[in-house]
N, C-alpha and C positions, 0 to 999 in steps of 0.2 A: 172416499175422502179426497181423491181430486179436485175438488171443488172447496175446499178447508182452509183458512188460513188465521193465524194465531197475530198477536200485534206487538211492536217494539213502539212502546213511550220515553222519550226521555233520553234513552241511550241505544246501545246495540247490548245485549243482557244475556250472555250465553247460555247462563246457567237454566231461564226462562227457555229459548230456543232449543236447547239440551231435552229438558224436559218437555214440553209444552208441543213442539214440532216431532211431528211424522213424516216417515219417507212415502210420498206424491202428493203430499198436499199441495196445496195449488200457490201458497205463497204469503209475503209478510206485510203487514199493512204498519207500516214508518209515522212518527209523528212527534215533533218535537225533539228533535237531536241537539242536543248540546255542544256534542263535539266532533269537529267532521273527521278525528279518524274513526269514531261510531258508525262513521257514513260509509268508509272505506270496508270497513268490519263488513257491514251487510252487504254492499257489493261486493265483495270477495267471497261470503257466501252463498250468494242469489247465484254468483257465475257458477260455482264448485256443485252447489247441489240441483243447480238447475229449477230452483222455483223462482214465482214471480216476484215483485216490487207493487205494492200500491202505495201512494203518499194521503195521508188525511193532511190538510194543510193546515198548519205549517209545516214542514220536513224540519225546518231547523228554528231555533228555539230565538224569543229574543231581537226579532226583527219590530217589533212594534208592540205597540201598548197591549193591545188587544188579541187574541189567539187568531179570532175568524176575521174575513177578510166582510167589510161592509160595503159590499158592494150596490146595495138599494138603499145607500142612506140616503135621507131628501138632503140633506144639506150637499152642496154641490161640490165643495172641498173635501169633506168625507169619501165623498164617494171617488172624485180620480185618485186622493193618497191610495184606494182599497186595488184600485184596478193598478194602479201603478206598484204595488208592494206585491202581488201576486205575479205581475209580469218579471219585475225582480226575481224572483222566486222561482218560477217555472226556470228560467234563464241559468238559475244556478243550480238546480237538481238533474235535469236533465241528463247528465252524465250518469243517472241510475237506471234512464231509460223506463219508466216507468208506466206496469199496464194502464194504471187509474191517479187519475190525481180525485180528491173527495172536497168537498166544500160544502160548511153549514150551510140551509136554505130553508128559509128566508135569515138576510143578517142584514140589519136588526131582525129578530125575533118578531115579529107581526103578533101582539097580547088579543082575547078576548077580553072588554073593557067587566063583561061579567061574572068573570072569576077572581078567586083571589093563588096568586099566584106565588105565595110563600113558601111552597118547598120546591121551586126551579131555581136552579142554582145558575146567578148572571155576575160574571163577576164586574163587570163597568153597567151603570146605566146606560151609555153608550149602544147595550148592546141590544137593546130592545123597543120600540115603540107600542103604546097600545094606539088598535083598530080605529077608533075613532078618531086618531089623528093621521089614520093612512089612507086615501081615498085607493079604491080598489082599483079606476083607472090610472093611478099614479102609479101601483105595483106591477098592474098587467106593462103598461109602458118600461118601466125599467126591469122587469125581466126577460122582454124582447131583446133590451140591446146586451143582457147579461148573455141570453144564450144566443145571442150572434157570436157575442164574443168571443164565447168558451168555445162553441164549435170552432171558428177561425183556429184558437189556439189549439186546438186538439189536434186539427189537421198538420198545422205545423210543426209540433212537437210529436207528435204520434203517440198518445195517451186517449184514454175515454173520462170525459167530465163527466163529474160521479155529485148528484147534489143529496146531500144528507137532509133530513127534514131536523128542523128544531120543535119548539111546541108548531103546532096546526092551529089557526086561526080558521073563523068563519069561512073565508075567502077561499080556503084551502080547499073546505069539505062541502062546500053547496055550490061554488063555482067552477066550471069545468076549461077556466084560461088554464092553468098548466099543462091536464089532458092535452090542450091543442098543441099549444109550446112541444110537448115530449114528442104530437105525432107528427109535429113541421121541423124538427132537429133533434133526429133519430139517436143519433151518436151520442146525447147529454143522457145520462140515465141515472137511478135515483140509488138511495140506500137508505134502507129500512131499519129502526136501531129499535127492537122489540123490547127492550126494557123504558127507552121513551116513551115508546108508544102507550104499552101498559101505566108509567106513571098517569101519563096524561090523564087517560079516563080515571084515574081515581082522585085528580081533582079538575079535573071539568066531566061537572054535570051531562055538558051537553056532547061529550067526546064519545067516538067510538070506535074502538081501536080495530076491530076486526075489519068495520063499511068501511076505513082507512086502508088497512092490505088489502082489500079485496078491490078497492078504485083505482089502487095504485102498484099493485104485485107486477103487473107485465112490463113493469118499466124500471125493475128493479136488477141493479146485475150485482148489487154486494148487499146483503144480511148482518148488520151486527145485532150477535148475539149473544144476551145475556139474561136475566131476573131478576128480581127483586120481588119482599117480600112486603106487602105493607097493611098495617093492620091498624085500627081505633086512629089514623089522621097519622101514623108515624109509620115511617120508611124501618122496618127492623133488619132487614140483609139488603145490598147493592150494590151492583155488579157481578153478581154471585154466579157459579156456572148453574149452566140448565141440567136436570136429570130427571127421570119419570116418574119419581115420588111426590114430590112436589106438585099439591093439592089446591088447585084455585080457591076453596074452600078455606084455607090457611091461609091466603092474601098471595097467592104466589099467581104470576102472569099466566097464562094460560097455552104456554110455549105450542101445546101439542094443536093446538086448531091453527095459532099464530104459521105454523109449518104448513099444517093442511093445505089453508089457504095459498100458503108460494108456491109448494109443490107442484097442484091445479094450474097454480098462474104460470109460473116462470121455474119449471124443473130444472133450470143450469145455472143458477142465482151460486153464487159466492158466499160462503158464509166464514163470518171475521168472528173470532170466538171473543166480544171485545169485555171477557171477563177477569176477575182476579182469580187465578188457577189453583193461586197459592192458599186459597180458602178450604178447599178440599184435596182427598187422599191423590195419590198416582193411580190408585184403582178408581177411585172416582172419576176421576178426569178421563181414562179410559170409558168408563161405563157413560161418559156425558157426548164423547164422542159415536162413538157405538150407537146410542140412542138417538141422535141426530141425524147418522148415517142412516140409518133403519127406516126413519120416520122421512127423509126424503125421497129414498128407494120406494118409499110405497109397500113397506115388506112390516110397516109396525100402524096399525089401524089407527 
């Protein structure tokens, strides 16, 4: 379970860290702090108990309209507020020292123009463009000079840029620019959220969430991990912890091959349990960990 780490939203939540955190996991993924002695709160325990710091950005709450930072927006104002509010930002956490900072990617959201995309949940139109009005040399261009950038900052700040995928567009899954991007700026690496992925394919037709970890696992250093359960067009459980009962057959993501596949790929991958705990027992939550553990070991088929 060195590799394990649970998430702080909002606040620093003892009572979640109490429960939820084990001794050697590998650490807490921050996001959205309201109040910075919250902030003091977790570095005083990150020093005391010796685990790590990752940030999903924002760390702190409240800084602009929008949560993610839109860094490929076309519009050419968008986009320096995006790089300018994130350099704010690294500027001010920094004092957490932190392993990973994470960043949605792509933001905007890059749409397939042939889905209908009504159960993703965006809260500004702002945050999304569909494909047909994003020429695919205009993406490969601005996320050249994204990941010059991030590299630069990584180095300077001494963090690993961590880019989370949003929905996958075309662009994603039949063109192989980001593959290049990952193998010409090593240090950017990705993170894989298996409850996205799983919604995806169950509304795009054309998605496939496995040929997705399987293109993109060796470049993965943090896992969030969760399920959902979805049946007849509606979402019934979400965010829900993962556990071995749980029947793809019954609408539930397919956790155990989702692992296979990183296992194969990338046996030292991070995994952020990025679920609500409080949905299931103490004995649950054990037996979810357990089974996680098991299944990365290579010790649960």
């Amino acid at each position: 379970m060195n590799r394990f780490m649970i998430g702080q939203y909002g606040s620093y939540d003892e009572a979640k860290y109490e429960r939820d955190f084990r001794a050697g996991f590998w650490g807490v993924e921050a996001c959205l702090f309201t109040d910075d002695q919250d902030l003091e709160k977790l570095a005083q325990q990150a020093e005391l108990h010796k685990f790590n710091i990752g940030i999903h950005f924002p760390l702190r709450a409240g800084r602009s309209k929008l949560r993610d930072a839109l860094f490929l927006a076309q519009d050419d104002t968008l986009r320096a507020e995006a790089y300018q509010l994130v350099q704010e930002e690294l500027e001010a956490v920094m004092q957490l020292s932190p392993a990973y900072v994470l960043f949605h990617y792509p933001k905007p959201v890059i749409l397939d123009d042939r889905v209908d995309w009504t159960p993703w949940r965006f809260s500004d139109p702002a945050e999304f463009v569909m494909q047909s009005e994003y020429a695919l040399e205009d993406l490969v261009d601005k996320s050249e000079v994204l990941f010059q950038w991030l590299t630069d900052r990584g180095e300077t700040y001494h963090f690993t840029p961590v880019l989370e995928f949003d929905a996958l567009c075309p662009y994603l899954l039949e063109s192989d620019y980001l593959v290049s991007l990952l193998e010409r700026y090593p240090t950017i690496r990705l993170c894989l959220d298996m409850g996205r992925l799983f919604l995806q394919e169950q509304v795009d037709p054309n998605f496939n969430a496995r040929a997705v970890i399987r293109k993109y696992a060796k470049y993965a250093d943090v896992i969030h991990l969760w399920t959902l359960q979805y049946q007849n067009g509606e979402i019934i459980h979400y965010h829900y912890p993962v556990l071995p009962e749980q029947k793809e057959a019954e609408g539930w993501a397919p956790i155990a091959d989702y692992l296979r596949i990183v296992r194969e790929a990338q046996p030292h991958v991070n995994i952020q349990f990025e679920h609500q705990s409080n949905l299931i027992s103490d004995e649950d939550l054990s037996r979810c960990y357990a089974w996680v553990e098991g299944m990365l070991r290579g010790e649960i088929a």
